[in-house]
C-alpha positions as CSV (number, residue, x, y, z in Angstrom):
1,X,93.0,-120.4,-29.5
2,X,91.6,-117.8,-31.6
3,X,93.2,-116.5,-34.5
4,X,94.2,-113.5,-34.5
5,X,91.5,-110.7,-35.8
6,X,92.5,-108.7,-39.1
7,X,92.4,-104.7,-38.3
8,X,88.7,-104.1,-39.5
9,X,87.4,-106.6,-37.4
10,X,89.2,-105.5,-34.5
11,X,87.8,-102.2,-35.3
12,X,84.2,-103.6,-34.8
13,X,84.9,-105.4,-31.9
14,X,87.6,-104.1,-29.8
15,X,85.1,-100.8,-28.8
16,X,82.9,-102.7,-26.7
17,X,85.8,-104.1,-24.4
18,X,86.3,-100.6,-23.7
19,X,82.7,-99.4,-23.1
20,X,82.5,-102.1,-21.0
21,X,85.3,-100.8,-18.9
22,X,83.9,-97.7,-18.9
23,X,80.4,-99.0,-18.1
24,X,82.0,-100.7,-14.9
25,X,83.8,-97.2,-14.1
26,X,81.0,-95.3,-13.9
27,X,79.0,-98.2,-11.8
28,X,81.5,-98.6,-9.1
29,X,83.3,-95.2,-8.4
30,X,82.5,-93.2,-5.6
31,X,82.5,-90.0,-7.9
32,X,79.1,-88.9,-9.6
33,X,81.0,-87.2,-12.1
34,X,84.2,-88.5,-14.0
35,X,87.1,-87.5,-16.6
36,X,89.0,-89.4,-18.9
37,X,92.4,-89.4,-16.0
38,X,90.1,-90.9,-13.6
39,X,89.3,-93.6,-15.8
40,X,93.0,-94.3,-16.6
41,X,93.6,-94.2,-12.6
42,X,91.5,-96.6,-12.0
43,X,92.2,-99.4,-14.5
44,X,95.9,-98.4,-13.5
45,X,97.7,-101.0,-11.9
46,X,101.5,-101.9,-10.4
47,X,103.2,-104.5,-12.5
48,X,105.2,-106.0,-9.9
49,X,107.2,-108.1,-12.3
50,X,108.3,-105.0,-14.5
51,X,108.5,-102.9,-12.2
52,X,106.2,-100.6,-13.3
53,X,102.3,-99.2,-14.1
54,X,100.2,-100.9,-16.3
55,X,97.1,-99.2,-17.8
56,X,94.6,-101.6,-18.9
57,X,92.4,-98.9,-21.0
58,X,96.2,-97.2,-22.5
59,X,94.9,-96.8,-25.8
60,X,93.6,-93.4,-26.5
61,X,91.5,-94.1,-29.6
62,X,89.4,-96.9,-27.9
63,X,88.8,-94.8,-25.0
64,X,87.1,-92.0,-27.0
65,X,85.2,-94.6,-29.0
66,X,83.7,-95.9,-26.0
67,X,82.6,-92.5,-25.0
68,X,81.8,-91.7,-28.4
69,X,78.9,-94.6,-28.3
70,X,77.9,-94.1,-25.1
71,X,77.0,-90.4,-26.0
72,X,75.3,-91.6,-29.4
73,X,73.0,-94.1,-27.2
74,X,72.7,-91.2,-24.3
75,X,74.7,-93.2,-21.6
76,X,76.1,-90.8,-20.3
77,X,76.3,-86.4,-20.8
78,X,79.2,-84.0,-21.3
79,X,80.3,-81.2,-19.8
80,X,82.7,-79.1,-21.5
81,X,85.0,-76.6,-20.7
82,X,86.9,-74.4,-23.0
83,X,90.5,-75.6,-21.3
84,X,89.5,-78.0,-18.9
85,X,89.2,-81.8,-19.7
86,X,85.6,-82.6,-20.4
87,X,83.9,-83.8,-17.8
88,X,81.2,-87.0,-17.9
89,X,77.9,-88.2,-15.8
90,X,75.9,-91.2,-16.5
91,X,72.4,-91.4,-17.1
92,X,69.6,-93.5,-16.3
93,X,70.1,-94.9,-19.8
94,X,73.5,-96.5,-18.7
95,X,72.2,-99.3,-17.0
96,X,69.5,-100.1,-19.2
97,X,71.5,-100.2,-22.2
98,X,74.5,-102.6,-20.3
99,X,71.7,-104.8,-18.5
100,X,70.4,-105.1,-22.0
101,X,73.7,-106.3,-23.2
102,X,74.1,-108.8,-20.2
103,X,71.3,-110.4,-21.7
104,X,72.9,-110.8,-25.3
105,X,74.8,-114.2,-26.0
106,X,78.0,-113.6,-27.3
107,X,78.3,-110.1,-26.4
108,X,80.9,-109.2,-23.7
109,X,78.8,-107.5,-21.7
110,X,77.6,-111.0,-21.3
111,X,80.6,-112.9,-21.2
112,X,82.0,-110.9,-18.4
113,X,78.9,-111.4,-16.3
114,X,78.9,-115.2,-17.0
115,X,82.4,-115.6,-15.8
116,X,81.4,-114.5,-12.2
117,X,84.2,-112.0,-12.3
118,X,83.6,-109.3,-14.4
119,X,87.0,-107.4,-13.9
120,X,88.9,-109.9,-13.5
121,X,87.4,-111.9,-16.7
122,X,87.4,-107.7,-18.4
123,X,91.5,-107.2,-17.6
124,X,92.0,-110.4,-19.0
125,X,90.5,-109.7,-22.3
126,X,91.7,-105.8,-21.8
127,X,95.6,-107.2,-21.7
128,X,94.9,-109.1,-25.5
129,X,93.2,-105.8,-27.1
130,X,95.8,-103.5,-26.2
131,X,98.6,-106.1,-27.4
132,X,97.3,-106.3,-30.4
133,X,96.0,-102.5,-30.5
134,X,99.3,-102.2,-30.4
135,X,100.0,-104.7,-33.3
136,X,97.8,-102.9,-35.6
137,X,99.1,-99.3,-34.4
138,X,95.5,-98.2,-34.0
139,X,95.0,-94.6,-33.6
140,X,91.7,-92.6,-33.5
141,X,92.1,-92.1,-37.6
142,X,91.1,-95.8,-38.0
143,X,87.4,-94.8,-36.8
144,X,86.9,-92.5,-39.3
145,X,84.7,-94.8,-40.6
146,X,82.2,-94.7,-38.0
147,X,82.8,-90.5,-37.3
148,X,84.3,-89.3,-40.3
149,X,86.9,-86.6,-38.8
150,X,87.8,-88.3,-35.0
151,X,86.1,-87.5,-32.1
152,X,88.7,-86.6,-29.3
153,X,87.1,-86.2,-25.7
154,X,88.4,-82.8,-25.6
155,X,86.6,-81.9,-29.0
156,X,83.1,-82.6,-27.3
157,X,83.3,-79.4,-26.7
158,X,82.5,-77.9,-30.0
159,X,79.1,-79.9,-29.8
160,X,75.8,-77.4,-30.5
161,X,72.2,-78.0,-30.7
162,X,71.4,-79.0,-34.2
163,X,69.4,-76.2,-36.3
164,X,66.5,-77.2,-37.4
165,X,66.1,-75.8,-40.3
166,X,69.2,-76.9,-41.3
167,X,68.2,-80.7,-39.9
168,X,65.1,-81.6,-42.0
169,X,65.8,-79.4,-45.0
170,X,65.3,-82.1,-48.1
171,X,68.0,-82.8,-49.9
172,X,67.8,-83.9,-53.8
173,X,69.1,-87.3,-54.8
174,X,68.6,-89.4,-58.0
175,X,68.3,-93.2,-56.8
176,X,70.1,-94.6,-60.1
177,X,73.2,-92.9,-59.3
178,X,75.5,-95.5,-58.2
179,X,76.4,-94.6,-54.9
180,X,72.9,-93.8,-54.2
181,X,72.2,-97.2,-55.5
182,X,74.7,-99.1,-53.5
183,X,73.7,-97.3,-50.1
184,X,70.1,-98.3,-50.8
185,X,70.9,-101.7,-51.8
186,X,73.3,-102.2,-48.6
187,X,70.6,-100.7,-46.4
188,X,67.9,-103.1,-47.3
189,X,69.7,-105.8,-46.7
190,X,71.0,-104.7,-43.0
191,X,67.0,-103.7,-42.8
192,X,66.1,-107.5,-43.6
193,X,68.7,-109.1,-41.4
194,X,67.3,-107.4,-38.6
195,X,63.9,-107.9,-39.0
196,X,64.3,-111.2,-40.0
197,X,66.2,-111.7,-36.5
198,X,63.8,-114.1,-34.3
199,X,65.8,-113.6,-31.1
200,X,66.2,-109.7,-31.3
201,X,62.5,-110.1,-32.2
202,X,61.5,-111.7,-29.1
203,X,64.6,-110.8,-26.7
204,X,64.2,-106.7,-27.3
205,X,60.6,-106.6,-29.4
206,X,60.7,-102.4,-28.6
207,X,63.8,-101.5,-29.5
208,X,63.9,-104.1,-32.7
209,X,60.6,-102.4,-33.6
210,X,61.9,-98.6,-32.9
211,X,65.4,-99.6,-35.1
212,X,63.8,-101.2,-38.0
213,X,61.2,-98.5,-38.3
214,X,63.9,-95.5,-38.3
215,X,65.4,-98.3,-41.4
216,X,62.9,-98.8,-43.4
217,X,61.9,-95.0,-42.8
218,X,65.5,-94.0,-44.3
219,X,65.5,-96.8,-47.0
220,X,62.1,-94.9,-47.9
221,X,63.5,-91.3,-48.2
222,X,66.4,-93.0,-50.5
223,X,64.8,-94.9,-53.2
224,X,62.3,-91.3,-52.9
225,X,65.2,-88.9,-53.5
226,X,64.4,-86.8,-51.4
227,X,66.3,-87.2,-47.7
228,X,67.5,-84.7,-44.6
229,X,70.3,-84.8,-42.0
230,X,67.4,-85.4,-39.8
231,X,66.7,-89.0,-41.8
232,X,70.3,-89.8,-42.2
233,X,70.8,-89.6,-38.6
234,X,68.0,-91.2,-37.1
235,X,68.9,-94.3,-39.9
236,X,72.7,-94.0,-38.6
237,X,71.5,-94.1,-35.4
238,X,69.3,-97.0,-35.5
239,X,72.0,-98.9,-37.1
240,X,74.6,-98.4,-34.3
241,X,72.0,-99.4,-32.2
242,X,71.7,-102.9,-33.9
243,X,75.0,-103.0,-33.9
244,X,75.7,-103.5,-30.2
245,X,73.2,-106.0,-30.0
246,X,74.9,-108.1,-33.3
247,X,78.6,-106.9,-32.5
248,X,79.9,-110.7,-32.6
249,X,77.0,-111.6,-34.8
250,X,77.6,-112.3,-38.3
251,X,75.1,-109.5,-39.4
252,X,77.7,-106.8,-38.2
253,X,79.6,-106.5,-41.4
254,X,75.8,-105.8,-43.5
255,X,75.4,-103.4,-40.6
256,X,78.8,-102.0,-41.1
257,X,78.2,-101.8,-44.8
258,X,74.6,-100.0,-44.4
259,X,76.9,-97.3,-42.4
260,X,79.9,-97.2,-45.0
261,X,77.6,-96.7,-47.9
262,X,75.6,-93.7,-46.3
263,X,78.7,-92.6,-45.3
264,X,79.4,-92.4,-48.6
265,X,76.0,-91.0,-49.8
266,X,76.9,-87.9,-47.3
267,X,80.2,-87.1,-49.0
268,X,79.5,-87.4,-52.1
269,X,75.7,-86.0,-52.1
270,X,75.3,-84.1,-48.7
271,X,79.0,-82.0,-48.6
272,X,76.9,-79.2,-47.5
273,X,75.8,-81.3,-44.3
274,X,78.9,-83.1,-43.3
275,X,79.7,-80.1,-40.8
276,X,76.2,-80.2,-39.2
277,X,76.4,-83.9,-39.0
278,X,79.9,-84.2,-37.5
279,X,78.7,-81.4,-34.9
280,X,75.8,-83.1,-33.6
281,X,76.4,-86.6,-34.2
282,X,80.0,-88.1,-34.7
283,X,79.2,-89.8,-37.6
């Protein structure tokens, strides 16, 4: 048995149990459009033995994460209203980005498909996350990490074009000052890993070449001193990116330190950009 993960690690991997529910939501439902109590509904079952419901996607937090990512890779689109729940559609890029996945060792996406029962295999592994979810009393302030102010699925709603202006305006930095230094450090070496990756390099040649380009692009701007919202996003989003593909890898924590450390470069260096980031992209 394995052991039991500490909270950051469950924090980088739990997510994808739940985009994969939702992934499998959005596949088989009747309904073109869907909401977060639909969801619920349907991985809603009756617990014979306790007499009771059991929701196999109960945990709030991981729910709007996988929504979160799906929107950041353009899975799926919102519509918002200003006191109705928000409302969801997938796109064309759904599929592509969960048969992608399928074709990952080690991901779930993959593990599910290989067990011949995907929902069956996915409650399974849905029943362990929200035990120990629970465990670790996870709450949508543990991803502040990766968005940096929660992103509830009612909030979409505040989402605007970006200005842009506002999005490539260059923004001063000096390269020796340490956190500077440490983001650019970090960065390089989640660049390297990735390029350096032989079977992302042959499995998914486009998208490996489209992510490590939008890298080494950012990495470029940083050790120049001169970036934009525009740069830190498209580097943000390449990383998240690599990070589906590598989520059980062990490259995912010098992914996840790439994103901490320009995380870091944006509050300390780019206060004046935090809003327009956390607007347009929950970073």
């Amino acid at each position: 048995m394995a052991p039991k993960l500490d909270k950051q690690s469950f924090l980088n991997l739990a997510p994808e149990y739940y985009l994969l529910a939702l992934y499998v939501h959005s596949q088989y439902s009747q309904q073109q459009f869907h909401t977060d109590i639909a969801w619920q509904r349907e991985f809603t079952v009756e617990d014979h033995d306790a007499d009771e419901e059991y929701c196999y996607v109960e945990n709030a937090a991981l729910r709007a994460e996988a929504v979160r990512i799906m929107l950041s890779q353009g899975a799926i689109e919102l519509i918002d209203d200003h006191f109705g729940p928000i409302i969801w559609r997938k796109t064309a890029e759904m599929q592509r980005l969960a048969t992608s996945l399928e074709k990952t060792p080690g991901n779930v996406f993959y593990k599910a498909k290989a067990s011949g029962d995907v929902r069956g295999w996915l409650y399974a592994a849905l029943q362990k996350v929200n035990t120990r979810a629970s465990e670790l009393g996870i709450t949508d302030t543990d991803f502040e990490p990766y968005k940096d102010g929660g992103f509830a699925l009612d909030a979409a709603a505040e989402v605007k074009d970006a200005d842009p202006v506002g999005e490539w305006a260059p923004v001063k930095l000096d390269s020796a000052d340490p956190v500077v230094a440490e983001a650019i450090s970090k960065l390089s070496a989640a660049t390297q890993a990735i390029e350096q990756d032989n079977g992302y390099a042959s499995e998914r040649k486009q998208e490996r070449d489209a992510v490590v380009a939008d890298l080494k692009g950012g990495l470029e701007k940083l050790k120049e001193g001169e970036v934009s919202v525009g740069w830190i996003r498209r580097t943000i989003n390449a990383l998240r990116l690599a990070s589906i593909t590598f989520a059980n890898n062990v490259k995912a924590q010098t992914i996840d330190g790439a994103m901490q450390g320009l995380k870091e470069v944006v509050k300390t260096h780019m206060k004046d950009a935090i809003e327009l980031l956390l607007r347009h992209w929950p970073f």
